[in-house]
C-alpha positions as CSV (number, residue, x, y, z in Angstrom):
1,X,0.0,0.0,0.0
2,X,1.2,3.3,-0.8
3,X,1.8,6.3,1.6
4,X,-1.1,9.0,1.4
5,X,-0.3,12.0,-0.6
6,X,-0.9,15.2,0.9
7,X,-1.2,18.4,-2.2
8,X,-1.4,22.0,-1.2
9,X,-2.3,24.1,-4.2
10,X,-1.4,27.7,-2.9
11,X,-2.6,29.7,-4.2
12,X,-5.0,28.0,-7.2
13,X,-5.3,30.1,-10.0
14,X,-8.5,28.9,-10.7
15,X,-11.4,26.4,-8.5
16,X,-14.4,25.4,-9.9
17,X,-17.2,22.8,-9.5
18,X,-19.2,21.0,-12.2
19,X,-21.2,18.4,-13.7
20,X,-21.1,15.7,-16.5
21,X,-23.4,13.4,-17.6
22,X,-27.1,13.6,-18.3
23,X,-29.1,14.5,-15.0
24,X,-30.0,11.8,-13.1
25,X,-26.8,9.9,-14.1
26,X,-24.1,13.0,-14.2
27,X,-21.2,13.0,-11.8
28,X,-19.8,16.0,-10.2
29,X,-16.3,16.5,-9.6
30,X,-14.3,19.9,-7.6
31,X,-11.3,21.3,-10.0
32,X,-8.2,23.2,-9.0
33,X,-5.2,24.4,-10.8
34,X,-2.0,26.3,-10.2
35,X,0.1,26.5,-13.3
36,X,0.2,23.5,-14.5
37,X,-1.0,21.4,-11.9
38,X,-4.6,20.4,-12.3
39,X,-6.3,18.5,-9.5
40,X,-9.6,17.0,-9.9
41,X,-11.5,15.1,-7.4
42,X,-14.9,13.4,-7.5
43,X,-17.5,14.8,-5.3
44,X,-21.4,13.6,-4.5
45,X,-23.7,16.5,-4.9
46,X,-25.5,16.6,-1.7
47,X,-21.4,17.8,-0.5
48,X,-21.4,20.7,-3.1
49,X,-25.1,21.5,-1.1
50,X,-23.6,21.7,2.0
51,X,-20.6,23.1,1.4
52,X,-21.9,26.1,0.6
53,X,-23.6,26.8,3.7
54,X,-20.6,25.5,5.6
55,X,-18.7,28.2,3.6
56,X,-21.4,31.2,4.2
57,X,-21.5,30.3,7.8
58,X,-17.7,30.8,7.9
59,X,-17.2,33.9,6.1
60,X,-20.2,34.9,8.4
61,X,-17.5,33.9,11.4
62,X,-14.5,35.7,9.4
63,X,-16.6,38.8,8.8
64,X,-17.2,39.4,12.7
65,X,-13.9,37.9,13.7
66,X,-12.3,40.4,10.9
67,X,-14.4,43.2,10.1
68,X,-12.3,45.1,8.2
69,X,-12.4,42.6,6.0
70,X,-13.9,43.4,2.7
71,X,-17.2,41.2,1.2
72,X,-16.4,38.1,-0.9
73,X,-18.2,38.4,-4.2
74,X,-20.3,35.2,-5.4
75,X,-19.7,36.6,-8.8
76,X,-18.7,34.1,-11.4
77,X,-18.8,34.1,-15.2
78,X,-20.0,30.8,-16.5
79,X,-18.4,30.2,-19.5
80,X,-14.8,30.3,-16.9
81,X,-16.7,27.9,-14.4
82,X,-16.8,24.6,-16.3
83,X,-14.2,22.1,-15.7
84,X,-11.4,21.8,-18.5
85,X,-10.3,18.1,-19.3
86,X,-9.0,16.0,-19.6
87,X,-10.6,15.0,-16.2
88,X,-8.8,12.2,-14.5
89,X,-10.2,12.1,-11.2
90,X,-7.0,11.5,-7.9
91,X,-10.0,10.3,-5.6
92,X,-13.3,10.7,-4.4
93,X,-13.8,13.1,-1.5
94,X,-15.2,11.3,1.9
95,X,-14.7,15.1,3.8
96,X,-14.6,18.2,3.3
97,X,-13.2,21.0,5.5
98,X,-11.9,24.3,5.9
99,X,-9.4,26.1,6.8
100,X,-8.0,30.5,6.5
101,X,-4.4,31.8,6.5
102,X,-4.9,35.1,8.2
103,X,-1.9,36.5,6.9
104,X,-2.6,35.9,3.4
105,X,-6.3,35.8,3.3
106,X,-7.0,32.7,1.5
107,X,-9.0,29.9,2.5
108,X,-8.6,26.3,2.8
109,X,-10.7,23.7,1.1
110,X,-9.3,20.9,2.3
111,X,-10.7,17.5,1.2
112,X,-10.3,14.6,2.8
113,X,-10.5,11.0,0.4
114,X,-13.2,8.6,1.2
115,X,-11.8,5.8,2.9
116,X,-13.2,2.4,3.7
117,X,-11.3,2.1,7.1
118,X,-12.0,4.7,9.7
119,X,-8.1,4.2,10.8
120,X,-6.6,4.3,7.3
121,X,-4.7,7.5,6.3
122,X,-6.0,9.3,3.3
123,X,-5.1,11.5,0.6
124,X,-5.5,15.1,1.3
125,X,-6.0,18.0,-1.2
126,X,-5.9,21.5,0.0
127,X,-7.1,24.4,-2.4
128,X,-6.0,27.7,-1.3
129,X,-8.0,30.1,-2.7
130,X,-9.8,33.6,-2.3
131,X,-12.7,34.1,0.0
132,X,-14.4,35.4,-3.7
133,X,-12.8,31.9,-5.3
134,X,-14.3,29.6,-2.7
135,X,-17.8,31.6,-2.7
136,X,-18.1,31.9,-6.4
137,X,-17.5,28.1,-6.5
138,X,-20.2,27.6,-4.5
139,X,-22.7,29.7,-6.2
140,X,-22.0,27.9,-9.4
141,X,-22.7,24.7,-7.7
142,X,-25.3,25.3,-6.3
143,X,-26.8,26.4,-10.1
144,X,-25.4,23.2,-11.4
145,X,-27.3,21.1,-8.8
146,X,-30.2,23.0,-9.7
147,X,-30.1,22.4,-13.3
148,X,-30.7,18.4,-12.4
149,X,-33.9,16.2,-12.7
150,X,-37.3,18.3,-11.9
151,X,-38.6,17.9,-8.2
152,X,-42.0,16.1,-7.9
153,X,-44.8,18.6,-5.8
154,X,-46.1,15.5,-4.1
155,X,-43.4,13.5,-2.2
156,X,-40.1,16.1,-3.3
157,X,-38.1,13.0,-5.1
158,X,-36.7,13.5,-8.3
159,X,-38.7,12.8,-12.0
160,X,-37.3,10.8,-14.7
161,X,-38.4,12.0,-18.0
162,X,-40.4,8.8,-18.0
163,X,-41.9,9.3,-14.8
164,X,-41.3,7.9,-11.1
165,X,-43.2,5.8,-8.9
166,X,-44.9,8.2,-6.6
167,X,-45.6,7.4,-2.8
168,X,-47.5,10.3,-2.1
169,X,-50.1,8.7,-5.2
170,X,-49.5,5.3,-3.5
171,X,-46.8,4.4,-6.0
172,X,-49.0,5.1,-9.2
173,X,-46.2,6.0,-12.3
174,X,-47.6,9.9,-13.1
C-alpha cells in the first residue's frame, strides 16, 4: 500500500465545481489548478449543497472575527466555471473542511478522500484560494445542482423523463 499524498495548491489560480453526464446519471467533480497542476476530485452532490452553507456560515464567522475585512463576491462568469479536461479524477472526497491563513487571506478547502477504514490514512487536497474563489464556486454549484432532474410537488423526489413511482399517489407512475 502506498503512503497518502498530501497536495497544497497555494494559491490556485482557478477552483471550480461541475457536472457531467445527463441529470439523473451526471457525476460532479471539484477542480483546481495552479500553473500546470490540475487536481480534480470526484465529489457527490449533496457535498457541493452543504458546502456552501458551511462556507457562508464561515465567512459569516471571518466577517465578525475580521471586520475590516472586505465582502467576498459570489460573482462568477459561466463560460470560466466549467471544468477543463481532460478530467482524471486522484480520488473521491469522503470530507470536506476548511481552513483561512490570516496573513494571506486565502482559504482552505481541504478534502479529505473517502476511505473504507476509519483508521486508514487518506489522501489530502488543499485548495487555497480567495474568499471570492471559494464563494463563487459555491454559487455555481449550487446552479449546477439546480439544473438536475425536476422535483415532484407531491413527495419532493426526483422525476425521470419517463416518470417515477410516486408514494404520495401510493406508488402510481404519473
Amino acid at each position: 500500500m502506498s503512503e497518502p499524498q498530501e497536495i497544497d495548491l497555494k494559491p490556485v489560480n482557478h477552483i471550480t465545481t461541475d457536472a457531467i453526464g445527463e441529470p439523473g446519471k451526471r457525476v460532479f467533480y471539484i477542480q483546481g489548478w495552479k500553473g500546470d497542476q490540475v487536481i480534480t476530485l470526484l465529489v457527490e452532490k449533496f457535498q457541493i449543497q452543504t458546502l456552501t452553507i458551511g462556507v457562508e456560515q464561515f465567512l459569516g464567522e471571518l466577517s465578525q472575527k475580521f471586520p475590516q475585512l472586505p465582502e467576498a463576491s459570489a460573482d462568477f462568469i459561466e463560460e470560466k466555471m466549467h471544468i477543463h479536461p481532460p478530467v482524471e479524477p486522484l480520488f473521491r472526497i469522503g470530507e470536506i473542511g476548511l481552513g483561512y491563513d490570516e496573513a494571506k487571506d486565502l482559504l482552505a478547502l481541504v478534502a479529505r478522500e473517502a476511505s473504507g477504514e476509519e483508521t486508514e490514512s487518506s489522501n489530502v487536497v488543499r485548495f487555497w484560494a480567495t474568499r471570492s474563489q471559494i464563494r463563487a464556486m459555491c454559487h455555481w454549484g449550487l446552479e449546477v445542482a439546480s439544473r438536475g432532474r425536476p422535483i415532484c410537488p407531491q413527495c419532493g423526489q426526483p422525476e425521470d423523463p419517463e416518470g417515477h413511482f410516486c408514494a404520495k399517489k401510493n406508488g402510481h407512475k404519473h
